[in-house]
C-alpha positions in Angstrom: -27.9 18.8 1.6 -29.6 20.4 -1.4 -27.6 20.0 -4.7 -28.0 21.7 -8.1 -25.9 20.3 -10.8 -23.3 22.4 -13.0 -21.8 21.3 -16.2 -18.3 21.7 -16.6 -18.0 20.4 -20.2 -16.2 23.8 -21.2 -13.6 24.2 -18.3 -12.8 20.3 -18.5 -12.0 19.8 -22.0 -9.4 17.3 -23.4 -7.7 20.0 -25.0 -6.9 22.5 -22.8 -4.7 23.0 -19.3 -6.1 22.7 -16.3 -8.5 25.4 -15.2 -8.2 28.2 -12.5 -8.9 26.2 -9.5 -12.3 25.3 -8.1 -11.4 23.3 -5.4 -7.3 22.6 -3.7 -8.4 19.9 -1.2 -10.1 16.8 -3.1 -11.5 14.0 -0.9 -12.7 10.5 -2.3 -14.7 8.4 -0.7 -14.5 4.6 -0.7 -17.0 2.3 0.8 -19.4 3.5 3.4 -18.5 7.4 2.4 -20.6 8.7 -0.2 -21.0 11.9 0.7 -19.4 14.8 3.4 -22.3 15.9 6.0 -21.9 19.4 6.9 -20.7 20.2 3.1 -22.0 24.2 2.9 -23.3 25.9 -0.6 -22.7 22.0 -2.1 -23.2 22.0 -5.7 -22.8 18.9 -7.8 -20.2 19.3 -10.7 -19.7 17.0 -13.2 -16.2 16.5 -15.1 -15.4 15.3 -18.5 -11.7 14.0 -18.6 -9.6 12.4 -22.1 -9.8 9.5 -20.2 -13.5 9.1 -20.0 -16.0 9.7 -17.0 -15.5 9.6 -13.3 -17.0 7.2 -11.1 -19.9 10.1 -10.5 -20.1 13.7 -10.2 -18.2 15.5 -8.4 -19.7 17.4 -5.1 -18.1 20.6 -4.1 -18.4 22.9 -1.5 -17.1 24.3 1.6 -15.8 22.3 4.2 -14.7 24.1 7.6 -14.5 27.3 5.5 -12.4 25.5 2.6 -13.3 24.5 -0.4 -13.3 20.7 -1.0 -14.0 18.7 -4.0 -15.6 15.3 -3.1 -15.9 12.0 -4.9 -17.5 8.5 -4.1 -15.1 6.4 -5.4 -17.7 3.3 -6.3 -20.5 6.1 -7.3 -23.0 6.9 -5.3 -25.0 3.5 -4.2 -22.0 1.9 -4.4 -22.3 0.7 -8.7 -18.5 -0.2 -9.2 -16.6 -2.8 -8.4 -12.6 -2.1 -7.5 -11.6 -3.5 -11.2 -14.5 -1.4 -13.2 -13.6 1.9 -11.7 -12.0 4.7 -14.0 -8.9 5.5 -12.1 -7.4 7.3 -14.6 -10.3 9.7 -15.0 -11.3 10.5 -11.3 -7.5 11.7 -10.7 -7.6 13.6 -13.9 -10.6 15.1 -13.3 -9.4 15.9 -9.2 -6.3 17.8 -11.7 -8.5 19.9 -14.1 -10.5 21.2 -11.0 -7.6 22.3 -9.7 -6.9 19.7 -6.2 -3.5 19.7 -4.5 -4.1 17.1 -2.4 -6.2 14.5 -1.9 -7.2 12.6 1.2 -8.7 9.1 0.4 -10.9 6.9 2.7 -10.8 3.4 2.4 -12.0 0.3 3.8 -9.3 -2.5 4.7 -8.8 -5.5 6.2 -6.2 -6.2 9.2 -3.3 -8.5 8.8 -2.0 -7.8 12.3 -3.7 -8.8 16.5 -2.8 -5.0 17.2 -4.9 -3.5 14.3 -8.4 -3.9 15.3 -11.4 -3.1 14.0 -12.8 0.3 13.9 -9.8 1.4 14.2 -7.7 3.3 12.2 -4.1 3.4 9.6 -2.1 6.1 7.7 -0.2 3.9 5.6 3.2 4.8 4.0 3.8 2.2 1.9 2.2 0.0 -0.6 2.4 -3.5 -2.5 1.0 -4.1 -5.7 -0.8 -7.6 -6.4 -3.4 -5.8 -8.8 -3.7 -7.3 -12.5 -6.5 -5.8 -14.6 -5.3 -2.1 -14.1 -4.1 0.3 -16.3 -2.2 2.1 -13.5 -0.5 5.3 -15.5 -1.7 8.1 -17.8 1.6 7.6 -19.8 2.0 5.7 -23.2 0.8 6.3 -27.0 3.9 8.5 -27.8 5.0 9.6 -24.4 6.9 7.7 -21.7 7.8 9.3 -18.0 9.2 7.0 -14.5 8.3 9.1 -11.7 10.1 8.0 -8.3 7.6 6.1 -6.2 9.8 4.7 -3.3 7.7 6.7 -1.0 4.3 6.8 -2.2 2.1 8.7 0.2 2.8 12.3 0.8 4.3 12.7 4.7 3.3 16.0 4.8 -0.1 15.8 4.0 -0.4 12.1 6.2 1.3 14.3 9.4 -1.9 16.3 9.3 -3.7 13.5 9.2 -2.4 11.5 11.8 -2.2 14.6 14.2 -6.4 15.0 13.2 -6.7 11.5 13.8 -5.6 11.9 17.8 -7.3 15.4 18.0 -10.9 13.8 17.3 -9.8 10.6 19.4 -10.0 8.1 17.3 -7.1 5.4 17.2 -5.2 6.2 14.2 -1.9 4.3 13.3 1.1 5.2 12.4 2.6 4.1 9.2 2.5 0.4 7.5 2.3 -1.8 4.5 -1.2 -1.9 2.4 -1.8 -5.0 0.2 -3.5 -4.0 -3.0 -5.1 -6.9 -4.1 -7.7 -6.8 -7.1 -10.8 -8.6 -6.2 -13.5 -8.7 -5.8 -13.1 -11.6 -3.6 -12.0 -11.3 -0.2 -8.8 -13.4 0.2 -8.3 -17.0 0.5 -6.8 -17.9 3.6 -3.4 -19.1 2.3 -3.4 -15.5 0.3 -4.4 -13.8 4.1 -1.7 -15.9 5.6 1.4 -15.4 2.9 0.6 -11.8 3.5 1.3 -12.0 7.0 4.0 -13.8 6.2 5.7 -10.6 4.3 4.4 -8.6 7.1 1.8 -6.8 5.3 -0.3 -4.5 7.6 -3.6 -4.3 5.9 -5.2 -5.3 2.8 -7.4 -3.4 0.0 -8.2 -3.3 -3.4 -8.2 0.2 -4.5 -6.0 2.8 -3.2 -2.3 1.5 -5.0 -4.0 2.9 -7.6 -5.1 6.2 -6.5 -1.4 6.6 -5.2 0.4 5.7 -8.5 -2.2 8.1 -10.7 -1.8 11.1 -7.8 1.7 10.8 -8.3 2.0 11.6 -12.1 -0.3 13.9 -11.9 1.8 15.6 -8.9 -0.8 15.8 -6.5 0.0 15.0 -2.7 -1.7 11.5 -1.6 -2.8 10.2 1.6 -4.5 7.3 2.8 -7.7 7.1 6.1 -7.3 3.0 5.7 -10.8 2.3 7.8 -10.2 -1.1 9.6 -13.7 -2.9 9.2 -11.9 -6.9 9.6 -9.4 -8.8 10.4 -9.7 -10.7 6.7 -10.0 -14.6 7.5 -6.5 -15.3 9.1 -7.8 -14.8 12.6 -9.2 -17.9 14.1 -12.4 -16.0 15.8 -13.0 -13.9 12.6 -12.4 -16.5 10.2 -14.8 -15.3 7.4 -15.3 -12.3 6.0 -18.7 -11.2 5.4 -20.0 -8.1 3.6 -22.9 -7.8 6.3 -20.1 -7.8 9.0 -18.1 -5.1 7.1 -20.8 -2.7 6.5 -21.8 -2.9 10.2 -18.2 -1.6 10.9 -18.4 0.6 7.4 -21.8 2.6 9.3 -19.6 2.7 12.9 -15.9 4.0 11.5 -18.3 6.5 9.1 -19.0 9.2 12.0 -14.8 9.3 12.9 -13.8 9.5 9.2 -16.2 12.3 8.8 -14.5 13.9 12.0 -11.3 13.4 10.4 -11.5 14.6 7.3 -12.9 17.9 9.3 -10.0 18.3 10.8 -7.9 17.3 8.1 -9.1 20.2 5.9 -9.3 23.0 8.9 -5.7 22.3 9.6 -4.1 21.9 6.0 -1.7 24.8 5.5 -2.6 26.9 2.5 0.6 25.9 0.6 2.4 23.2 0.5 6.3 22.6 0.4 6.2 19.0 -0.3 7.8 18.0 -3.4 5.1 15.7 -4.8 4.1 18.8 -6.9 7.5 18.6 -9.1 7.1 14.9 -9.4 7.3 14.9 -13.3 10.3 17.6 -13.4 12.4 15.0 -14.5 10.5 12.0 -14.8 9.4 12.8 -18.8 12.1 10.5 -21.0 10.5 11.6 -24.3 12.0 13.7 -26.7 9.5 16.6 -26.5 10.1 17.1 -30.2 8.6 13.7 -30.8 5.9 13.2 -28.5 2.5 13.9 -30.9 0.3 16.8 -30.8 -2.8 14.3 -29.8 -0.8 13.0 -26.2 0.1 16.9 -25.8 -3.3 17.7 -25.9 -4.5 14.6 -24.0 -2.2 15.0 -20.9 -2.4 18.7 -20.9 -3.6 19.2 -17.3 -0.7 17.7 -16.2 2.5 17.7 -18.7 1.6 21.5 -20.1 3.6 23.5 -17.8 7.2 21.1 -19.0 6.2 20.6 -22.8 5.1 24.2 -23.3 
């Protein structure tokens, strides 16, 4: 896939709104997806946010006729670890080039007999056990609580439950994922306390993702990419990386399939209503909220502060 690289320096500065969009659908890649096969006229497009730099440059494109905006979530050869990556700036960034939604691919671990391996979730719910994270764009001079009971957007996980079936692979319905922070897998009492609380799978990233997408009113969805069953169950009962990446190469094809049909059938507009998210989430007195967090949440506060 040949690449030239274009600097966006001007279109992505701190100071300004977010730009006429390059790309509605955004697509990040966790581990095992660094890049979308197929991606026509791919150029490489890198993003300077207030937040600092994304895990890597952006790759965007056409996908199925679309344009897509893709991200590898660790960087390309995989350079950082759950903890170490810039959350705050990959969303932002996904804002200032103008995505909607955004589809994330992930690599879990079961917590459940019926959730196999190579198989896949959609989950609809999450459970924080993260640490190290700062896990909002919010603070220095300007506070907002967006609602977060349901944290994935159902109309953007429909679609991809209904491309899940149409490209055959087993894709699940709903559940619970565990953010944990790693970068250890879990102990076994951690693996069995979370099947205790009936926790589906577990991960160490997307929580995140989902809080971020949120205030920045973008629609959210989880592929959760089964690739274990953690260290619970008593014929898997250690997790190896050489094991996961084995499953990582094998659920790689069927995500790629996916996300294909993800993006052919996404509706040009949506009528969810994670795009109003901060209508009335901003507590701040906009007449004392300072000039400096107006200008460093532009891309997403702008259109309520004025």
């Amino acid at each position: 896939m040949a690449k030239r690289k274009v600097s966006t320096k001007a279109k992505a500065s701190p100071a300004k709104s977010a730009p006429k969009s390059v790309a509605p659908i955004g697509i990040i890649g966790g581990s095992g997806l660094y890049n979308i096969p197929g991606l026509e006229h791919a150029r490489e497009r890198r993003v300077r946010t207030p937040f600092g730099d994304p895990s890597d440059a952006f790759v965007v494109g056409r996908l199925e006729g679309k344009p897509v905006a893709f991200l590898a979530r660790h960087g390309r050869g995989h350079r950082l670890s759950p903890t170490e990556i810039n959350y705050r700036a990959n969303i932002y960034a996904m804002k200032l080039l103008g995505v909607e939604r955004i589809v994330s691919v992930s690599a879990v671990g079961s917590l459940r007999e019926d959730l196999k391996p190579l198989e896949f979730l959609v989950p609809d719910q999450f459970f924080d056990r993260t640490r190290l994270r700062v896990a909002t764009f919010f603070g220095g001079g300007i506070v907002a609580h967006v609602a977060f009971d349901k944290p994935t957007c159902p109309e953007l996980s429909g679609v991809v439950i209904e491309a899940g079936a149409e490209t055959g692979v087993t894709m699940h319905r709903g559940g619970t994922y565990i953010c944990m922070e790693g970068p250890q897998f879990s102990t076994l009492a951690e693996a069995h306390v979370n099947r205790q609380l009936r926790f589906d799978v577990v991960g160490m990233t997307n929580l995140t993702e989902a809080k971020l997408a949120r205030e920045a009113e973008l629609c959210y969805s989880t592929i959760a990419m089964i690739t274990d069953y953690d260290c619970w169950h008593p014929e898997h009962d250690s997790v190896t990386v050489a094991d996961i990446i084995s499953n990582l190469t094998k659920n790689a094809t069927a995500a790629q399939n996916v996300l294909r049909a993800v993006v052919h059938a996404l509706p040009e507009s949506r009528t969810c209503r994670c795009g109003q998210a901060l209508k009335h989430a901003i507590i701040t007195d906009p007449k004392v909220i300072p000039a400096s967090a107006r200008r460093r949440l532009a891309a997403i506060v702008g259109k309520y502060l004025g």
